[in-house]
C-alpha positions in Angstrom: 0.0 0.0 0.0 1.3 3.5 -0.5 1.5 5.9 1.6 -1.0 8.2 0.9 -3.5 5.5 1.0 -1.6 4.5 4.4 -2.7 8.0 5.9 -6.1 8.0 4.4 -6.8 4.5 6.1 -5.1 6.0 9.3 -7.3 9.1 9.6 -10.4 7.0 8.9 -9.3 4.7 11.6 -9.2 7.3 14.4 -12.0 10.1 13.8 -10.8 13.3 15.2 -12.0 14.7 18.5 -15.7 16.1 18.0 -17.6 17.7 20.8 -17.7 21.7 21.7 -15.3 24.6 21.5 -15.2 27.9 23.1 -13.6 31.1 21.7 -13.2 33.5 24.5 -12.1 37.2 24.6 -9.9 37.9 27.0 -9.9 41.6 27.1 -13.7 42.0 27.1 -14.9 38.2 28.5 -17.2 38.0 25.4 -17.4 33.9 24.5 -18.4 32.5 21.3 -19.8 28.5 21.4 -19.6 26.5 18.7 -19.4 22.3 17.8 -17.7 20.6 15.5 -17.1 16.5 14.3 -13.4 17.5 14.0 -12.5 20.2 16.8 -8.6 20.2 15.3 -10.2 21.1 12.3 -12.8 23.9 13.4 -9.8 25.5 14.8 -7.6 25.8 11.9 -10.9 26.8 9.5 -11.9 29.3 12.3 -8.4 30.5 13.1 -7.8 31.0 8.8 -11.2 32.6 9.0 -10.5 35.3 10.9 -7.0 35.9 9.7 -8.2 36.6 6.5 -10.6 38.8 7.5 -14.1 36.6 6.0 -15.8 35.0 9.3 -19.3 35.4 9.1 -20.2 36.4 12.6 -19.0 40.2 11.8 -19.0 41.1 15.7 -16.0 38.2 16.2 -14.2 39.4 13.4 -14.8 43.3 14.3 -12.8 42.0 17.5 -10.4 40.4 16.3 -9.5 42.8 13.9 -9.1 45.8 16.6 -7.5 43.3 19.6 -5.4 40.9 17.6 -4.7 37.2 17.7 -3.1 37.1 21.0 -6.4 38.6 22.8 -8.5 35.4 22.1 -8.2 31.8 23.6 -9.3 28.6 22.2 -10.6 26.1 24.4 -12.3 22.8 24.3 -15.4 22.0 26.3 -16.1 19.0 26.1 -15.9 16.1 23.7 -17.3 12.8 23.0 -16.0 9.7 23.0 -16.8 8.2 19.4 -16.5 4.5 20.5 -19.6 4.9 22.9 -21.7 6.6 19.9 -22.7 4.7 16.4 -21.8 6.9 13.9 -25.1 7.5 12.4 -25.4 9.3 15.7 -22.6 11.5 16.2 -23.9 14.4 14.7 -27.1 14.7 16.7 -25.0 13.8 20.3 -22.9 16.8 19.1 -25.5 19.5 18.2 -27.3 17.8 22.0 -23.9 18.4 23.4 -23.6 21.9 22.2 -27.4 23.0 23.4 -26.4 21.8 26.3 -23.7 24.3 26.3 -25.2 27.4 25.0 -28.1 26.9 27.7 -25.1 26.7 30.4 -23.4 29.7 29.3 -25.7 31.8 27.6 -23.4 33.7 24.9 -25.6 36.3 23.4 -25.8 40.0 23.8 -23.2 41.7 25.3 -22.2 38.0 26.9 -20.5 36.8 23.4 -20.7 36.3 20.3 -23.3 33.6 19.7 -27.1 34.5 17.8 -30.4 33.4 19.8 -32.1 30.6 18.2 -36.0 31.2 17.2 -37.8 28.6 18.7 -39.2 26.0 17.2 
C-alpha cells in the first residue's frame, strides 16, 4: 500500500475529537460557542477565517481585527468519545452536546458572540 493510501486508512481509523469549542475574549470576557465533528479542524478553519478577515459572525471578526490574535483563547469544552456513539449518531449527540452548552453559558448579547435561536 502506499502511503497516501496509508494516511487515508489512518485518519479513517481514528476520527478526530468532536464535541464543543469555546472562543473567549480575553480583554472584554465575550465567549463565542460553537461544535464541530473534528475540533482540530474547526480551529484551523476558524483561526484562517479570521485571519483573513471573512468570518461570518462580523462582531467576532470586528474584535479580532481591533485586539489581535493574541487577545482570544481557544478552548475545548467537552468532547465525546466516538467509541460509545454509532456513527449514524454522532452528529445529533454533538448539536445535543452543544445546546447543552449554549443553555449553560448563555453567549448572546453583550455576553458573546453567539445569535439566539428562534424557537421552534
Amino acid at each position: 500500500m502506499d502511503r497516501r493510501k496509508e494516511l487515508k486508512l489512518a485518519y479513517k481509523q481514528n476520527p478526530q475529537p468532536m464535541g464543543v469549542y469555546l472562543y473567549k475574549n480575553n480583554i472584554n470576557g465575550k465567549i463565542l460557542v460553537g461544535s464541530s465533528m473534528n475540533l482540530p479542524g474547526k480551529k484551523n478553519s476558524i483561526d484562517f477565517q479570521l485571519k483573513m478577515g471573512g468570518h461570518s459572525n462580523k462582531a467576532f471578526q470586528a474584535d479580532y481585527n481591533l485586539l489581535g490574535p493574541e487577545a482570544f483563547t481557544f478552548e475545548i469544552l467537552e468532547t465525546l468519545k466516538y467509541q460509545d456513539i454509532t456513527p449514524d449518531d454522532w452528529r445529533n449527540k454533538v448539536n445535543e452536546l452543544e445546546e447543552k452548552w449554549l443553555k449553560k453559558l448563555k453567549p448572546y448579547g453583550e455576553l458573546g458572540y453567539n445569535k439566539e435561536k428562534a424557537e421552534k
